[in-house]
C-alpha positions in Angstrom: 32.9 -7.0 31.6 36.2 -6.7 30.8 37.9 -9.7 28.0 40.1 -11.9 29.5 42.5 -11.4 26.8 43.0 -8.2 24.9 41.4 -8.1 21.1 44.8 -6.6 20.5 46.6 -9.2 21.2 45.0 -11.3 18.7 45.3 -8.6 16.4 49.4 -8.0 16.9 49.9 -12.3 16.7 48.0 -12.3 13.5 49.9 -9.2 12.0 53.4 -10.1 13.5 52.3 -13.8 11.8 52.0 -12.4 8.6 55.3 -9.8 8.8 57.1 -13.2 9.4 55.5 -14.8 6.4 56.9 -12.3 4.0 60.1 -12.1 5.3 60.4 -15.4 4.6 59.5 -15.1 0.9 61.8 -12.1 0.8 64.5 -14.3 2.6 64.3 -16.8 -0.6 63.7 -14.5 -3.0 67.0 -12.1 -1.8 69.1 -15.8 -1.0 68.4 -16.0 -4.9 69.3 -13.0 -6.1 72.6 -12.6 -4.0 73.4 -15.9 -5.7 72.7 -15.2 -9.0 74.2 -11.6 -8.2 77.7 -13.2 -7.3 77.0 -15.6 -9.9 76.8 -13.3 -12.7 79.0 -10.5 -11.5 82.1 -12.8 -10.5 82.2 -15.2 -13.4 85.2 -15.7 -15.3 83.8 -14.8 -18.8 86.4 -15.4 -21.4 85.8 -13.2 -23.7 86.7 -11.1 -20.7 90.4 -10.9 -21.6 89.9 -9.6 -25.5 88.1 -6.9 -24.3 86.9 -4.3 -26.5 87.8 -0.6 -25.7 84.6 1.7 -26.7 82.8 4.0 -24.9 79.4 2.3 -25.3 80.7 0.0 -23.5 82.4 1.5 -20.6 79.3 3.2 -19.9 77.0 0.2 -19.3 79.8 -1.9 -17.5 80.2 -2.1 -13.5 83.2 -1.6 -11.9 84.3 -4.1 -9.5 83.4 -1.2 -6.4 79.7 -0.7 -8.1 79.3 -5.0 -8.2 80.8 -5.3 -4.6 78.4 -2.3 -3.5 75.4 -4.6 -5.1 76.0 -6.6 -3.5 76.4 -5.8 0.1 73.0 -3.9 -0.5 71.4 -7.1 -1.9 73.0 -9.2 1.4 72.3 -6.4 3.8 68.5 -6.9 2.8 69.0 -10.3 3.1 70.0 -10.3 6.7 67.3 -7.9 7.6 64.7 -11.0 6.0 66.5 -13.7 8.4 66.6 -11.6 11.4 63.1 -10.8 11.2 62.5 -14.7 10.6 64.2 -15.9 13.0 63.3 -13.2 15.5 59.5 -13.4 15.0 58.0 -16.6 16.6 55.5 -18.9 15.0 51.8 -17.8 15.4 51.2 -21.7 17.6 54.3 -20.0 19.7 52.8 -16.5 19.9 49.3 -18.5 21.4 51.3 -20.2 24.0 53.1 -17.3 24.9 50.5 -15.6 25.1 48.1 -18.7 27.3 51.0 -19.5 29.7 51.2 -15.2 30.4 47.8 -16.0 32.0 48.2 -19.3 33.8 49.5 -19.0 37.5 49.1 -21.2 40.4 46.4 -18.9 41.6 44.1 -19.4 38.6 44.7 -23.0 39.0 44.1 -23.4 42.9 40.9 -21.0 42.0 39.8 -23.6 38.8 40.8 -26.9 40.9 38.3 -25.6 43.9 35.4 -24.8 41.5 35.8 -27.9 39.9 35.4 -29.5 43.3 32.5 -27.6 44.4 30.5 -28.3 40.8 31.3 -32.2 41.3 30.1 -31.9 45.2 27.2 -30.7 44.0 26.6 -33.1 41.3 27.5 -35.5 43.6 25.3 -34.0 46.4 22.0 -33.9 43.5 22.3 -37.4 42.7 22.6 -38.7 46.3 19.2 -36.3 47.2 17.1 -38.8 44.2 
């Protein structure tokens, strides 16, 4: 006998419920990071206007094109997190989906006439005493 619904199903709600769990920890934790990352990188500093010429220290600064680039990385990563929360229902959605796929009027009419023959019969058993 065939199940009624697929194992699989099951399987792709609880997997698809936990892809959606993580991208929303990766949606906070990337929210903070392109905050502190604009934060840090854009800040007027003012020790930024004596600047010191050496070449240590041209080699470990950014350049403006290097902190945008960052950035948009950092926020394109960030998107990718929000669509996937947004996109991905709720595992209590994924259920309902998933029950109401099943449900026609058919199964009903078929459910409301063996509910009537069960309590005829009941009804039929208790009338024979």
């Amino acid at each position: 006998m065939e199940p009624v619904i697929s194992p699989m199903y099951l399987y792709l709600i609880d997997l698809l419920s936990t892809i959606r769990d993580v991208s929303f920890i990766g949606l906070l934790l990337f929210g903070v990071i392109c905050l502190l990352a604009m934060l840090t990188f854009f800040e007027e500093d003012d020790n930024s206007s004596s600047k010191n010429i050496s070449s240590e220290n041209d080699e470990t600064e950014l350049t403006e094109k290097d902190k945008i680039t960052i950035l948009k990385i950092f926020f394109f990563i960030f998107i990718v997190f929000l669509v996937l929360y947004i996109a991905i229902p709720t595992k209590d959605t994924m259920y309902k989906m998933l029950i109401s796929s099943y449900i026609t009027p058919d199964n009903i009419n078929n459910i409301h006439e063996m509910v009537i023959k069960d309590i005829n019969s009941i009804v039929k058993t208790i009338t024979e005493r």
